[in-house]
C-alpha positions as CSV (number, residue, x, y, z in Angstrom):
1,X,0.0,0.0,0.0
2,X,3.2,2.1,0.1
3,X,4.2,4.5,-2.5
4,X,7.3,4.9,-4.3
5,X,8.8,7.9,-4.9
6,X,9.5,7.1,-8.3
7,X,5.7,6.7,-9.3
8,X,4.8,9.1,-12.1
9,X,1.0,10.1,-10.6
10,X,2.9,10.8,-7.3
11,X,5.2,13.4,-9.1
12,X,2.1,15.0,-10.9
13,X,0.6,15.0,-7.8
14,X,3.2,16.4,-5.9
15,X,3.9,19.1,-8.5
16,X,-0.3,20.4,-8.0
17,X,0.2,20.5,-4.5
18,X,3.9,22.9,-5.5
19,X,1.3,25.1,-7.7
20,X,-1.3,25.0,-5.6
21,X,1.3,26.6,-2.6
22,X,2.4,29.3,-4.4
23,X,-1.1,30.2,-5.5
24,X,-2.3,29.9,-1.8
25,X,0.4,31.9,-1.1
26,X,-0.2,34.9,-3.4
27,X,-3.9,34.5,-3.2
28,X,-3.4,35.0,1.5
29,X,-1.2,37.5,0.5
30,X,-3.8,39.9,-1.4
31,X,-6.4,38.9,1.3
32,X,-3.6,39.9,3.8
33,X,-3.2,43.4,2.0
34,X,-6.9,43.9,1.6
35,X,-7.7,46.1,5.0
36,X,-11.3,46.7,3.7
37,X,-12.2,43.5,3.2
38,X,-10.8,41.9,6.9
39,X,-12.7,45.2,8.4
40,X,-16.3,45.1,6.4
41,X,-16.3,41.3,4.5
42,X,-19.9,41.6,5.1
43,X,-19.7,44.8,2.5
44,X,-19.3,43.4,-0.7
45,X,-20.5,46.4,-3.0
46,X,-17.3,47.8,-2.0
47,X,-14.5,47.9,-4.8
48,X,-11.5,46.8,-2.8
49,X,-14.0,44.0,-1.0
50,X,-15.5,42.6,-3.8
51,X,-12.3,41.6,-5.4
52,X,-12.0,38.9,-3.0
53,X,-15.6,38.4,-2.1
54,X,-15.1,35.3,-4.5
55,X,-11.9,33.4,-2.9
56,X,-14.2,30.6,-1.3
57,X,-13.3,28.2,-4.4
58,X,-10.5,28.8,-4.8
59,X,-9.5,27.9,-0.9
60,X,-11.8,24.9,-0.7
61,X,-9.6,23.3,-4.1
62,X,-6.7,24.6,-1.8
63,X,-7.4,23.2,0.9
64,X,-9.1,19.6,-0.8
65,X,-5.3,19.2,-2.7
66,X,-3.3,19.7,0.7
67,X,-5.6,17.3,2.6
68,X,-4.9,14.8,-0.1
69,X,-1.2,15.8,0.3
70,X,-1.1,15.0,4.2
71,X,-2.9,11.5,3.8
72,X,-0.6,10.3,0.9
73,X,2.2,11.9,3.2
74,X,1.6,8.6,4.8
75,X,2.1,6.2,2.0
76,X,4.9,7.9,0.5
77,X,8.0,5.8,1.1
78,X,10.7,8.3,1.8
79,X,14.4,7.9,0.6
80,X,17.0,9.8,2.9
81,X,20.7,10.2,2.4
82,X,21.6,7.4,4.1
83,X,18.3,4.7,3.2
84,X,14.8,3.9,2.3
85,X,12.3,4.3,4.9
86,X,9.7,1.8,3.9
87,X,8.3,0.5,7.3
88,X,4.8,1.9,7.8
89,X,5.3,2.6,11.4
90,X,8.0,4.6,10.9
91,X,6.9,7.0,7.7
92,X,3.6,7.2,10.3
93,X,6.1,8.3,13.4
94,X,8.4,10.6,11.2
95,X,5.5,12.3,9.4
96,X,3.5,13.2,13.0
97,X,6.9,14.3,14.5
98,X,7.8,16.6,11.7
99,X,5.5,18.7,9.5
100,X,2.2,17.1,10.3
101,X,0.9,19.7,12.7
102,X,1.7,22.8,10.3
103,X,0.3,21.1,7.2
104,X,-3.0,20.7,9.5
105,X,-2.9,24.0,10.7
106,X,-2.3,25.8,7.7
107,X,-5.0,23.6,5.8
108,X,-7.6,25.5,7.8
109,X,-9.3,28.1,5.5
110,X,-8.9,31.3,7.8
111,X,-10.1,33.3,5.5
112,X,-13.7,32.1,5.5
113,X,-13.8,30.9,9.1
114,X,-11.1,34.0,11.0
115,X,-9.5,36.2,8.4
116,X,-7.2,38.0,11.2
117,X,-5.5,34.5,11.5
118,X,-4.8,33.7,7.5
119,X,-1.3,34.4,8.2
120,X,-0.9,31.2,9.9
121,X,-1.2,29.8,6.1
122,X,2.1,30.9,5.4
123,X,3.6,28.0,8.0
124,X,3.6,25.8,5.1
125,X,6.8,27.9,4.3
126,X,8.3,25.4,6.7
127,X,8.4,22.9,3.8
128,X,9.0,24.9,0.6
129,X,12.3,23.3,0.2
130,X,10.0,20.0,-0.1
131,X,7.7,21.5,-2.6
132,X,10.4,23.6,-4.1
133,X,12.0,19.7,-5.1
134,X,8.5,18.7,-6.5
135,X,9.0,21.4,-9.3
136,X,12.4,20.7,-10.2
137,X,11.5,17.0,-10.3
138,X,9.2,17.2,-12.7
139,X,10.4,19.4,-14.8
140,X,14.0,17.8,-15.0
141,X,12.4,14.7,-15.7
142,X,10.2,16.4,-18.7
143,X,13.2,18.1,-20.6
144,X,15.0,15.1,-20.3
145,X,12.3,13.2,-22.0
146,X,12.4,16.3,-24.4
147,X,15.8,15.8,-25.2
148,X,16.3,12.5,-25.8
């Protein structure tokens, strides 16, 4: 039930979840810059509100892809420096010691439920290096194909 690393629906996978981070990110950034609309959401006939009156979708597909992220996060054998971490038990220990509680917390749409706290989206920055790879991955693997 395990899933390599290697598996090419994993990397397309993981590369939405890369796109769909740096769209989160840019999208909790104009919500963060948007004073009118933490102050008066309920005023949508207001330019600068109604520009992000919309977002809802947008945060639920957001928020649907990470959730998917953190339950594959289980099943994804991980391959270290050193070796392959196959054992169940152990991918389930090093995955709730590590990034588990920040994916959860910042899976939380704050912008619907407590738009003060949609900063706390931005502690998926913890693993950008991770999603960073997911993009390189992908796309090395794509111009390689390209080129031969």
């Amino acid at each position: 039930m395990l899933i390599e690393p290697t598996n090419r629906k994993l990397k397309f996978f993981n590369l939405l979840v890369a796109v769909m981070l740096v769209y989160d990110f840019l999208l909790s950034g104009f919500i963060l810059s948007n004073y009118d609309f933490h102050n008066n959401p309920e005023n949508f006939d207001h330019p600068n509100v109604k520009a992000f009156a919309h977002h809802k979708t947008s945060y639920f597909f957001i928020c649907m892809v990470q959730s998917f992220d953190i339950l594959l996060n289980f099943c994804k054998i991980e391959i270290t420096p050193t070796r392959k971490i196959d054992d169940p038990k152990e991918l389930f220990s090093n995955y709730i010691k590590g990034t588990f509680v920040v994916d959860v917390i910042a899976i939380i749409p704050y912008s619907i439920v407590r738009s003060e706290y949609i900063f706390l989206r931005y502690l998926k920055i913890v693993s950008f290096d991770r999603y960073l790879s997911y993009f390189s991955e992908v796309f090395y693997e794509l111009f390689m194909n390209i080129l031969s």
